[in-house]
N, C-alpha and C positions, 0 to 999 in steps of 0.2 A: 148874263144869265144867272138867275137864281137858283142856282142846283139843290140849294136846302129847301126852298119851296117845293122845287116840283118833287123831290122826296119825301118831305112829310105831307102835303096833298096827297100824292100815290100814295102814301102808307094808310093814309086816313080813309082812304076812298077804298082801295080793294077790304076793308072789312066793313063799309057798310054798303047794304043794299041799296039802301033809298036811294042814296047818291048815286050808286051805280046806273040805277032806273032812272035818275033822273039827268044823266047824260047823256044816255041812249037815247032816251025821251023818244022811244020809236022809230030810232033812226037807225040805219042798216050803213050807213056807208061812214067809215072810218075818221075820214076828215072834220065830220059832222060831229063825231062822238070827242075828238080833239078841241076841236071848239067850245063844244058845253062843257069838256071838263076845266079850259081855261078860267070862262064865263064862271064858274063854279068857285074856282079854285080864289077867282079875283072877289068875290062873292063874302069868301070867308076870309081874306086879309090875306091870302098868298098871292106873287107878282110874278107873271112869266107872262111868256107867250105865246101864242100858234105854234111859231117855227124852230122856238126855243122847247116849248114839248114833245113835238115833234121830234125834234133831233133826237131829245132822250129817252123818249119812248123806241127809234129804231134800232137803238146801239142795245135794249134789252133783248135779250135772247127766250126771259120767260112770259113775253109779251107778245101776242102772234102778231105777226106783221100784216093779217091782213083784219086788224080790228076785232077779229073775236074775243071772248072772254073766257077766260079757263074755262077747267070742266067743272071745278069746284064754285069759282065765280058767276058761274052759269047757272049751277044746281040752287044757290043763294038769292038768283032773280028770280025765277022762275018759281020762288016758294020750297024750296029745299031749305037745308042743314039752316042754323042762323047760329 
């Protein structure tokens, strides 16, 4: 597993929007939203996996387990703060 990938994609990713939007990409269900951000992640030169983000996406505590996005990251989709 590449732990420094999937840290600097998540670092990179919760401050921009676009990207945010563009994992969701209209999707509601969480697994979905793990996927484009893989598909993304491998997009831009980072290497992991499904079940490799997955793993470290569940072990965060500030990460809601059931796919949501903060409040802050939410107010930033949605045409809030930037």
């Amino acid at each position: 597993m590449s732990i420094t990938d999937i840290k600097t994609f998540y670092r990179k990713a919760a401050k921009d929007t676009v990207l945010i939007k563009r994992m969701w990409n209209g999707n509601s269900s969480y697994d979905d939203f793990i996927h484009n951000s893989v598909k993304e992640a491998s997009i831009q030169g980072h290497n992991f996996t499904y079940s490799e983000a997955k793993e470290w996406m569940k072990d965060k505590p500030h990460i809601k387990a059931s796919g949501e996005l903060s409040d802050s990251q939410l107010e930033l989709v949605v045409g809030g703060k930037e």
